[in-house]
MARRO-906211 format. One record per residue (C-alpha): residue number from 1; residue in one letter; z, y, x negated. Coordinates in nm, 4 decimals. Each point is the difference from the previous one (the first is absolute). Layout:
! MARRO-906211
+-----+---------+----------+----------+----------+
| num | residuo |       pz |       py |       px |
+-----+---------+----------+----------+----------+
| NUM |       A |        Z |        Y |        X |
...
+-----+---------+----------+----------+----------+
This chain:
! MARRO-906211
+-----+---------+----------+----------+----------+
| num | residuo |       pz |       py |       px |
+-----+---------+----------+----------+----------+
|   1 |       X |  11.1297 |  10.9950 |  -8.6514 |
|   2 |       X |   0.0678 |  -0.0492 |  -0.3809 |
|   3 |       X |   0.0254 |  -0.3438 |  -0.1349 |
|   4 |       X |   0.0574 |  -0.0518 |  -0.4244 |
|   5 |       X |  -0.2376 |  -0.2117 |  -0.1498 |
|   6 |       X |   0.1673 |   0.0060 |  -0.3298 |
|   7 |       X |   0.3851 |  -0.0379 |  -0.0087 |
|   8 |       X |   0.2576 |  -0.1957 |  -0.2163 |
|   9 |       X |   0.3112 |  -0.1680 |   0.1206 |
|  10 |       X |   0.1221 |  -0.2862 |  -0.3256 |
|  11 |       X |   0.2537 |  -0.2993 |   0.0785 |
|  12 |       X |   0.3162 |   0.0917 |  -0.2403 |
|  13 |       X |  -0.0349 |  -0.3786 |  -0.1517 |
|  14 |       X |  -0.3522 |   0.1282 |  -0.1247 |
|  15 |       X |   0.1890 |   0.3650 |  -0.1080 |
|  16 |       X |   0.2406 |  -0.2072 |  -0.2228 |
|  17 |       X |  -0.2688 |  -0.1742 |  -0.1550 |
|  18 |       X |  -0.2449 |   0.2638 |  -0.0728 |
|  19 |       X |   0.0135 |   0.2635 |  -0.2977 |
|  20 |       X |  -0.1307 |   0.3150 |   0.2045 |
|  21 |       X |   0.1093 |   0.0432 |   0.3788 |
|  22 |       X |   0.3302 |   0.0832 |   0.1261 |
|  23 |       X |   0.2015 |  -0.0006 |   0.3359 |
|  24 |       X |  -0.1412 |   0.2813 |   0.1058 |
|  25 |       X |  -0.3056 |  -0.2575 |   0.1031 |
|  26 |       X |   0.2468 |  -0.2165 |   0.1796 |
|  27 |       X |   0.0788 |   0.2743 |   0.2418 |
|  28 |       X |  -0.1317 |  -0.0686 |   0.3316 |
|  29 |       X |   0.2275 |   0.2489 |   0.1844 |
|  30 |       X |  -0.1077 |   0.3165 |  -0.2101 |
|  31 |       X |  -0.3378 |  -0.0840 |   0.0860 |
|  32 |       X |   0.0053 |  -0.0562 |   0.3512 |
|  33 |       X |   0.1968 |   0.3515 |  -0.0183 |
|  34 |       X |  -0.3153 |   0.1110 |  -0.1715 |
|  35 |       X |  -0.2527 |  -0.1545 |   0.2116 |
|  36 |       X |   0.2009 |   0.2111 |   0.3041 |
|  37 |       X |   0.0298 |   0.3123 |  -0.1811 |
|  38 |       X |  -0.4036 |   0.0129 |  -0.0881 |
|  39 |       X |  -0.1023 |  -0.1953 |   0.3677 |
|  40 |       X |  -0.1337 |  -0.2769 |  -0.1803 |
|  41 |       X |   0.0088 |  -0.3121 |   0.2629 |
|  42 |       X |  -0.0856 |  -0.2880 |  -0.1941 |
|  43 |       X |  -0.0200 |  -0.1039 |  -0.3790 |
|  44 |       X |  -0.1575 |  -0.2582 |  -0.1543 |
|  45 |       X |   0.2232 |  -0.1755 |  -0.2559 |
|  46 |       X |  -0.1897 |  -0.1315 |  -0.2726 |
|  47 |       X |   0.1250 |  -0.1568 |  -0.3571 |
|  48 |       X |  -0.0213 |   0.2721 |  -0.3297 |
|  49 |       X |   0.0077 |  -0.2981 |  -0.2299 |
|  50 |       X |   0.2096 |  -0.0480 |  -0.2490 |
|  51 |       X |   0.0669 |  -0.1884 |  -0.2818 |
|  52 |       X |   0.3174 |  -0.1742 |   0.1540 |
|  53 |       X |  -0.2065 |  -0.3496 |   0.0109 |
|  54 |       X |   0.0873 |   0.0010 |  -0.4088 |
|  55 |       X |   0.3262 |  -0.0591 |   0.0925 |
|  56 |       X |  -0.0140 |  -0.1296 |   0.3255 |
|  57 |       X |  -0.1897 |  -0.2876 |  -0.1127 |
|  58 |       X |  -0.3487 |   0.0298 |   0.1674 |
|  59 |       X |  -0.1890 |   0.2263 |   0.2333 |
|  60 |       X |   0.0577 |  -0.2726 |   0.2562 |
|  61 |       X |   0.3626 |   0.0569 |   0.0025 |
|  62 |       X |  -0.0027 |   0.4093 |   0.0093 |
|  63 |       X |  -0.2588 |  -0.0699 |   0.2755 |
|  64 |       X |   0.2379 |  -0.2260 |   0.2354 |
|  65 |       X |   0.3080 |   0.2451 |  -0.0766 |
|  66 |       X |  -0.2264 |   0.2923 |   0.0834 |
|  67 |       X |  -0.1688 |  -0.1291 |   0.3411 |
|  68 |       X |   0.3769 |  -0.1459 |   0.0768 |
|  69 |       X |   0.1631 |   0.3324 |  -0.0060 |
|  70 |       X |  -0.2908 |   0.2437 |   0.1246 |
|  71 |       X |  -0.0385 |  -0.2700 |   0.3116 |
|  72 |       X |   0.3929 |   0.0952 |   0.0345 |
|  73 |       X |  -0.0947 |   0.4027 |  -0.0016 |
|  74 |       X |  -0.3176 |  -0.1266 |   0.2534 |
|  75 |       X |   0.2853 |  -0.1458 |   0.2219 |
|  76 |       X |   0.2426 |   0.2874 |  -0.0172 |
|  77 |       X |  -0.2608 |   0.2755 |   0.0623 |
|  78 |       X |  -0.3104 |  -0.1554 |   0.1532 |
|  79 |       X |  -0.1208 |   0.3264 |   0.1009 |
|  80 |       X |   0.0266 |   0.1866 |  -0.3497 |
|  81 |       X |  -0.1758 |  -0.2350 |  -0.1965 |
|  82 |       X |  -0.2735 |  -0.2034 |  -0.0889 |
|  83 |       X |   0.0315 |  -0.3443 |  -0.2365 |
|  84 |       X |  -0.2395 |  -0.0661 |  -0.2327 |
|  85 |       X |  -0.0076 |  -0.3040 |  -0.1996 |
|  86 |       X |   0.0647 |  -0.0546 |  -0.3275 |
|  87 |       X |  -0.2112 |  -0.3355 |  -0.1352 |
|  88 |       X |   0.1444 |  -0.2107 |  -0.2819 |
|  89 |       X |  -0.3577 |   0.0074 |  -0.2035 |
|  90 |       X |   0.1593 |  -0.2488 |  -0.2007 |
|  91 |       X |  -0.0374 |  -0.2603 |   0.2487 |
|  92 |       X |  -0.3092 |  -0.0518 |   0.1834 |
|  93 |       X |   0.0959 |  -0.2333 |   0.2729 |
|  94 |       X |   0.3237 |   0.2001 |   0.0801 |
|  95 |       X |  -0.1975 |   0.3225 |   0.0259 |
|  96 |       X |  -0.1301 |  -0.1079 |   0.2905 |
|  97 |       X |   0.2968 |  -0.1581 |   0.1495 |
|  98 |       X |   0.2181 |   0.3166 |  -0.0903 |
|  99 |       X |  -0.2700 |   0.2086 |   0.2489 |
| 100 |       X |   0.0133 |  -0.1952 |   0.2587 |
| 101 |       X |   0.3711 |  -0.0154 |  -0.0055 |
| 102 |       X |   0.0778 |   0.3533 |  -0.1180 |
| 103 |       X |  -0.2769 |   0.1405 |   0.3266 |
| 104 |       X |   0.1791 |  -0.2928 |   0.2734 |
| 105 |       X |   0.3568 |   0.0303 |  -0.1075 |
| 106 |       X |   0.0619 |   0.3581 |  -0.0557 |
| 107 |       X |  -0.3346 |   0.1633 |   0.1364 |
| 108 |       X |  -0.1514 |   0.0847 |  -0.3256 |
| 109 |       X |  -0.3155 |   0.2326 |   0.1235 |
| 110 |       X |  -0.1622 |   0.0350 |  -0.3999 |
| 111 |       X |  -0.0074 |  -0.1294 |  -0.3725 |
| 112 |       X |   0.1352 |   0.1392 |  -0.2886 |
| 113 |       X |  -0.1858 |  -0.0460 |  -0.3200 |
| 114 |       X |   0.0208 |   0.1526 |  -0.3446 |
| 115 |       X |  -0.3374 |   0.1330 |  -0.1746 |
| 116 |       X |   0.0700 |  -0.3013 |  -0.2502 |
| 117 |       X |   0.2151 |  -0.2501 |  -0.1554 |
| 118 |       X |   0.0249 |  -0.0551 |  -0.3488 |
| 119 |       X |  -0.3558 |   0.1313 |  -0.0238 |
| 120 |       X |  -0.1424 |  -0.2270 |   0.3055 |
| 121 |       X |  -0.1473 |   0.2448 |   0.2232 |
| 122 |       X |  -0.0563 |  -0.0456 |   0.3663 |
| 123 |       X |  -0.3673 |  -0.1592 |  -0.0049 |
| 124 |       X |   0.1525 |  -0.3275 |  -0.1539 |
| 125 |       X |  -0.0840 |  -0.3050 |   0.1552 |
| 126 |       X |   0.3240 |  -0.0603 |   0.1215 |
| 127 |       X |   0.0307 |   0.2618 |   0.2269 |
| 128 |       X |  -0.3037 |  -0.0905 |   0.1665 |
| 129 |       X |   0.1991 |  -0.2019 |   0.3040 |
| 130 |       X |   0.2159 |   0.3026 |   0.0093 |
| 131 |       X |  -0.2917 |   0.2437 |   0.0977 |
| 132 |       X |  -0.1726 |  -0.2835 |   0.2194 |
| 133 |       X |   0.3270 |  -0.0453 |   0.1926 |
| 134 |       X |   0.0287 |   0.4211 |   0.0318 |
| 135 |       X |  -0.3576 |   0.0028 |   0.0848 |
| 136 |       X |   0.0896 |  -0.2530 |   0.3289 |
| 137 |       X |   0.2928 |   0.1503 |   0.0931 |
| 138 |       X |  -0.0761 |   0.3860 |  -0.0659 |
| 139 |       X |   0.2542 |   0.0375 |  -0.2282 |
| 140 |       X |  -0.0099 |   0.2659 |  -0.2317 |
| 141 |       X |   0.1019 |  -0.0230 |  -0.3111 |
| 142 |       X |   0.1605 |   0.3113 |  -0.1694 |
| 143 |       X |  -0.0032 |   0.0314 |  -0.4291 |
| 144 |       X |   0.2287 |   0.1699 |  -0.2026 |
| 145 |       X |  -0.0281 |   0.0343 |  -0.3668 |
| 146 |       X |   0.1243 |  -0.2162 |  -0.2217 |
| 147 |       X |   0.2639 |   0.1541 |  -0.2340 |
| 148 |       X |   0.0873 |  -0.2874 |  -0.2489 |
| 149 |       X |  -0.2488 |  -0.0018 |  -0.2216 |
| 150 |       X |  -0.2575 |   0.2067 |   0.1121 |
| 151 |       X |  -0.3972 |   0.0129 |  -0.1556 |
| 152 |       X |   0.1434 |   0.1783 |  -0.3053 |
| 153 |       X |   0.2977 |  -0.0697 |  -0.0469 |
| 154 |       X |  -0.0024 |  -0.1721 |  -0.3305 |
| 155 |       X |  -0.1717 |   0.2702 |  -0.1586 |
| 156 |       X |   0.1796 |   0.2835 |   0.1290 |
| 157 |       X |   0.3472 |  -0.0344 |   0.1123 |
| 158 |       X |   0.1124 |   0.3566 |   0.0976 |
| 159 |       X |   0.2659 |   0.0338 |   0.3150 |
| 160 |       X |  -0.1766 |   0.2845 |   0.1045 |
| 161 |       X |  -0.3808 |  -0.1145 |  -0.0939 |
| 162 |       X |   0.0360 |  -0.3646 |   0.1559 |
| 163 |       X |   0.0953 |   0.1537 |   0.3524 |
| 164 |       X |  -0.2348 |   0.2748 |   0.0109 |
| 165 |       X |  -0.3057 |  -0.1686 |  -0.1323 |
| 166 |       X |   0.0205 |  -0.3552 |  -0.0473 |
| 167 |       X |   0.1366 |  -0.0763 |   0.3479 |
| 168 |       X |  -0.3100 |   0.1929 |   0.1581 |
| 169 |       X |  -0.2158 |  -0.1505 |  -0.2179 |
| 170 |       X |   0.0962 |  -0.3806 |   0.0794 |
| 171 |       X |  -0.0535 |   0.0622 |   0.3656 |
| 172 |       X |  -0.3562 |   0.1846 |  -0.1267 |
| 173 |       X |  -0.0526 |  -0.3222 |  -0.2100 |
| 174 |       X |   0.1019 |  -0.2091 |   0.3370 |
| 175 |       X |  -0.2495 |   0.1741 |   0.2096 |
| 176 |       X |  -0.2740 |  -0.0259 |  -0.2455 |
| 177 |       X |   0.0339 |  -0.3475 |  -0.0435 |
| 178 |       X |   0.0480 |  -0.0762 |   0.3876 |
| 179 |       X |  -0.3261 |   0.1634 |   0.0324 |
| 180 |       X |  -0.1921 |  -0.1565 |  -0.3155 |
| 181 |       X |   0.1329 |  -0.3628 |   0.1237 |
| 182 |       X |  -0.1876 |   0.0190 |   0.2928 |
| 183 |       X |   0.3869 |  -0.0012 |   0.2179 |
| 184 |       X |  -0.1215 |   0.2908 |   0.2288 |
| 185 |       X |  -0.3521 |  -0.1067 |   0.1119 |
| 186 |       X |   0.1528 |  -0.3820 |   0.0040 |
| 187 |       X |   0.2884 |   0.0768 |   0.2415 |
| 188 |       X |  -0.0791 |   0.3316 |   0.1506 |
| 189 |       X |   0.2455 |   0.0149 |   0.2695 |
| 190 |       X |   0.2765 |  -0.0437 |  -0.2354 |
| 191 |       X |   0.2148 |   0.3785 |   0.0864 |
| 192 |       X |   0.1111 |   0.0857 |  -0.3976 |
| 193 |       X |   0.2318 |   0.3196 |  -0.0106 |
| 194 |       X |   0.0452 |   0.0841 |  -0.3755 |
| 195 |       X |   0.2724 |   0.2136 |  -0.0544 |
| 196 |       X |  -0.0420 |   0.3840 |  -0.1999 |
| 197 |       X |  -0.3521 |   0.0967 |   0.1240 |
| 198 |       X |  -0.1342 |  -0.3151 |  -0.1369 |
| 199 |       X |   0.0604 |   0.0487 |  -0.3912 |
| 200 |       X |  -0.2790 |   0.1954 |  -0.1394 |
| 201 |       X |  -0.2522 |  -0.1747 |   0.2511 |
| 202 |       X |  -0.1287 |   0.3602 |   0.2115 |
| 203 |       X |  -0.0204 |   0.1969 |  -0.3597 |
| 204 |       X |  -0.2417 |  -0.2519 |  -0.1205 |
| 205 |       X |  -0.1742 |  -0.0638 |   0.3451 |
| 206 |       X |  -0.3379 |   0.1703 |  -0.1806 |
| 207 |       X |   0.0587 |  -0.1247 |  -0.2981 |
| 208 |       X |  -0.0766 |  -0.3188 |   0.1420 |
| 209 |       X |  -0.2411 |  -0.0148 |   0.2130 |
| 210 |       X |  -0.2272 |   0.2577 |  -0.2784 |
| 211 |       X |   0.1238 |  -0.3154 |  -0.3188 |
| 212 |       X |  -0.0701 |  -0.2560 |   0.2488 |
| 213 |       X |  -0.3872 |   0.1056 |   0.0715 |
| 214 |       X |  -0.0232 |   0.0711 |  -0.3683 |
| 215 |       X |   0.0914 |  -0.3994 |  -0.1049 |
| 216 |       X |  -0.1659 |  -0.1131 |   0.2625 |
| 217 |       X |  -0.3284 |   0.1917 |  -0.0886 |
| 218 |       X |   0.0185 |  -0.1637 |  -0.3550 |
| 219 |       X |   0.1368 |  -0.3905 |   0.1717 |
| 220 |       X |   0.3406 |   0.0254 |  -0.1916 |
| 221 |       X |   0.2601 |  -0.0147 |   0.3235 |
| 222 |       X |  -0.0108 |  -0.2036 |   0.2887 |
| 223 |       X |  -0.1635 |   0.0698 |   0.3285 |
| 224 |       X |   0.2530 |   0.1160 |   0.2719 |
| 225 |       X |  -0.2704 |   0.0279 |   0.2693 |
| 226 |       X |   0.0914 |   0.3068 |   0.0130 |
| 227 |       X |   0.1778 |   0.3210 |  -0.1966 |
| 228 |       X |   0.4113 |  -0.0302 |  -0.0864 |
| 229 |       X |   0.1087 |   0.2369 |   0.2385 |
| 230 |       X |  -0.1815 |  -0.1731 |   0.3045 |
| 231 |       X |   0.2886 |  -0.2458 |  -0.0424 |
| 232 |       X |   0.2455 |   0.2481 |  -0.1512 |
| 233 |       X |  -0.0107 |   0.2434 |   0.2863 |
| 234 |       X |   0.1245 |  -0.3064 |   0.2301 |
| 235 |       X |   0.3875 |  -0.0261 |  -0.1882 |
| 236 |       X |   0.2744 |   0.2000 |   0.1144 |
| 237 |       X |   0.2102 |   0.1726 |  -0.2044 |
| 238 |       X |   0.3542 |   0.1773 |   0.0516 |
| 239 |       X |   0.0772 |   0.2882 |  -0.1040 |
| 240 |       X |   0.3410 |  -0.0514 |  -0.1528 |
| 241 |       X |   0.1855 |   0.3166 |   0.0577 |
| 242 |       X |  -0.2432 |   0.1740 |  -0.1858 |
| 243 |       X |  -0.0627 |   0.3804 |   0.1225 |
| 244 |       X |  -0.2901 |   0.0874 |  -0.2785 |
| 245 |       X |  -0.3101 |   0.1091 |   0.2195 |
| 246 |       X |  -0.2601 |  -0.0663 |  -0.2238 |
| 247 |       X |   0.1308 |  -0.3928 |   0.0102 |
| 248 |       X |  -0.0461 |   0.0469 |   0.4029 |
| 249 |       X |  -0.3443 |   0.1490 |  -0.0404 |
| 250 |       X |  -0.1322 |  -0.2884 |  -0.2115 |
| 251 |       X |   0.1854 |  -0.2946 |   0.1917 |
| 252 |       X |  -0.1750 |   0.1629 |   0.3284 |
| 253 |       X |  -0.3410 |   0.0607 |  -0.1845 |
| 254 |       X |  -0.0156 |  -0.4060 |  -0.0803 |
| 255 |       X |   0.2165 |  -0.1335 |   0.2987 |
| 256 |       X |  -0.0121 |   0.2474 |   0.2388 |
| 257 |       X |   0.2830 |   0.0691 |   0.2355 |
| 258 |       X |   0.0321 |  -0.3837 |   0.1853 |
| 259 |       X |   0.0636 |  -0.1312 |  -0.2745 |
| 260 |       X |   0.2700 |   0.2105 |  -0.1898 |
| 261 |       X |   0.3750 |  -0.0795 |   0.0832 |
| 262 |       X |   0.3020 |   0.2233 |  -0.0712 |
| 263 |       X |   0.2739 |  -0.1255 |  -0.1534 |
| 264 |       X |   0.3103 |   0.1403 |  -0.1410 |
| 265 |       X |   0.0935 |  -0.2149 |  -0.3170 |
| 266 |       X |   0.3295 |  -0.0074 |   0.1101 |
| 267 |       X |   0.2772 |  -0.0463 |  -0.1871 |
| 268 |       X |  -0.1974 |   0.0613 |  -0.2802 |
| 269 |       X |  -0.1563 |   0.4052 |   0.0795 |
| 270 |       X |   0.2917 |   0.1767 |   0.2222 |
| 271 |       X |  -0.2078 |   0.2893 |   0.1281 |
| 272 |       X |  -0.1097 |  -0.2011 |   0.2938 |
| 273 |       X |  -0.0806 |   0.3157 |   0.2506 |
| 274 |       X |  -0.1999 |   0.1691 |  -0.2615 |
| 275 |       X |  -0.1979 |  -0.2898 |  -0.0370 |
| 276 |       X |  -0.0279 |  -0.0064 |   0.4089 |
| 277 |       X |  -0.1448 |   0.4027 |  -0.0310 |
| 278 |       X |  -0.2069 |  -0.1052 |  -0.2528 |
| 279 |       X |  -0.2055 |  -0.1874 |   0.3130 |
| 280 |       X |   0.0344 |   0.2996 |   0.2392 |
| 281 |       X |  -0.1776 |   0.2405 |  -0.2320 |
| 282 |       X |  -0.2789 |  -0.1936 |  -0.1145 |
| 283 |       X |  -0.3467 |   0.1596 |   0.1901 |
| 284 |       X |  -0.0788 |  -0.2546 |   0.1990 |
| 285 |       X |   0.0436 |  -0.0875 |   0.3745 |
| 286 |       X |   0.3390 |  -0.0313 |   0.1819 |
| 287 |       X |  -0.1234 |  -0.3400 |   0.1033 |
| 288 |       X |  -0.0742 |  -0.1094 |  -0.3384 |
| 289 |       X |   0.3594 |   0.1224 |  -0.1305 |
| 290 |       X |   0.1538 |  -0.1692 |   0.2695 |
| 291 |       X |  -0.2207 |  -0.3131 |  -0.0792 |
| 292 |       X |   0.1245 |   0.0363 |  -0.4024 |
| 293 |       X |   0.3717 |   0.0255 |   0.1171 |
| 294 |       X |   0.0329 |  -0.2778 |   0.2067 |
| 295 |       X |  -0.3081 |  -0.0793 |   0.2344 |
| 296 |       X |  -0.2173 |  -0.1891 |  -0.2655 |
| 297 |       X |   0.3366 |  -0.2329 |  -0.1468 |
| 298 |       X |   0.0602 |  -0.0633 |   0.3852 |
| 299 |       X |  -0.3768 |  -0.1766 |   0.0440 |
| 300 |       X |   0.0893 |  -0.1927 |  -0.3083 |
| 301 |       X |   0.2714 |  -0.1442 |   0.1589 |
+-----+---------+----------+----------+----------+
């Protein structure tokens, strides 16, 4: 069994609005003829962001025409894919009231949220309900990077730089501030999936835990009750179509294999069986490949 953690499908309304996607994301058919073609069973669809709220009006209202249509695709196909909400941040009482209606109308199973908005990262107050009502329900709550306006952005500003680096590093910064929040240890059955290994996060898995003894030898960073990666190593990540080894190695080295998802990335990366035989030839057990492929995203659910 091989169920996508990390897949794409965009409303055309939020297409028209929006400077960077095309129809190509609006294509269900092509990627249920995908899906057959690599034995995929299930995908989760989850939001990309987008900056079609600037012209939409608000997040709220990309949010409603997002859940709206995907809860269509839910309804069409209920045994392709997987909803996953997308909150309007901007409004704190409707959050709540768009879960519960997006998971009893249409059968939402997840949330989508971006790394940030507008520089708010996830360990705001505000999304403290959010995580309180996922922690109750077992929901888990899958992350993509944000891509307007990334940590960066107003220094750099390079179409190839801002994807490459400055997406990673917002989910990186994300993590990092999840972590230094207290978010993990406070709600610790919250299920997070961050998309793309996880930013940075398994490169720097030494690095923190060796600064973090450091400070705390000399009192200059709060105690954790314990080193970074105690709470690190219980995120999952996806792995985004990516097929680089050494990215598998590390991922597996902090999270080990029950908590690393595949996903393809799709419509975005187009190579989705390479990034399925990218699994297969990792050295590790046939259990634990079949666990990465499918088996882990399944006990999520």
């Amino acid at each position: 069994m091989i169920l996508d953690a990390h897949s794409h499908w965009l409303p055309e309304e939020i297409i028209n609005n929006a400077h960077f996607f095309h129809k190509g994301w609006n294509d269900i058919e092509t990627q249920i003829k995908m899906m057959e073609e690599a034995g995929i069973d299930r995908a989760v669809l989850s939001y990309p962001t987008s900056d079609a709220h600037l012209k939409l009006g608000s997040i709220s209202q990309v949010a409603h025409v997002y859940n709206d249509n995907v809860g269509k695709i839910i309804k069409r196909y209920p045994k392709e894919f997987i909803g996953a909400t997308v909150l309007p941040v901007d409004n704190e009482q409707d959050m709540a009231d768009e879960l519960k209606r997006t998971t009893e109308e249409f059968g939402f199973k997840a949330i989508s949220l971006a790394s940030s908005y507008n520089g708010k990262y996830l360990d705001d107050k505000i999304f403290l309900p959010i995580y309180r009502q996922a922690q109750e329900q077992d929901i888990p709550i899958f992350v993509h990077s944000q891509i307007v306006n990334p940590i960066g952005y107003e220094r750099v500003q390079d179409a190839l730089l801002t994807p490459v680096i400055e997406y990673v590093f917002d989910t990186t910064i994300c993590i990092g501030k999840l972590l230094m929040s207290g978010i993990f240890s406070e709600y610790p059955k919250v299920k997070f999936i961050f998309a793309h290994f996880g930013g940075a996060i398994p490169f720097l898995q030494h690095r923190f835990d060796a600064t973090y003894q450091m400070l705390r030898g000399m009192n200059f960073v709060k105690d954790l009750n314990g080193n970074p990666t105690d709470y690190l190593k219980n995120i999952y990540t996806d792995t985004s179509g990516d097929q680089v080894k050494t990215n598998f190695l590390l991922a597996l080295e902090l999270l080990g294999p029950k908590h690393l998802l595949w996903g393809s990335d799709w419509p975005a990366k187009k190579d989705v069986a390479g990034a399925i035989s990218a699994v297969r030839g990792l050295d590790i057990s046939e259990a634990d490949k079949e666990d990465i492929l499918g088996g882990n995203l399944e006990k999520l659910l």
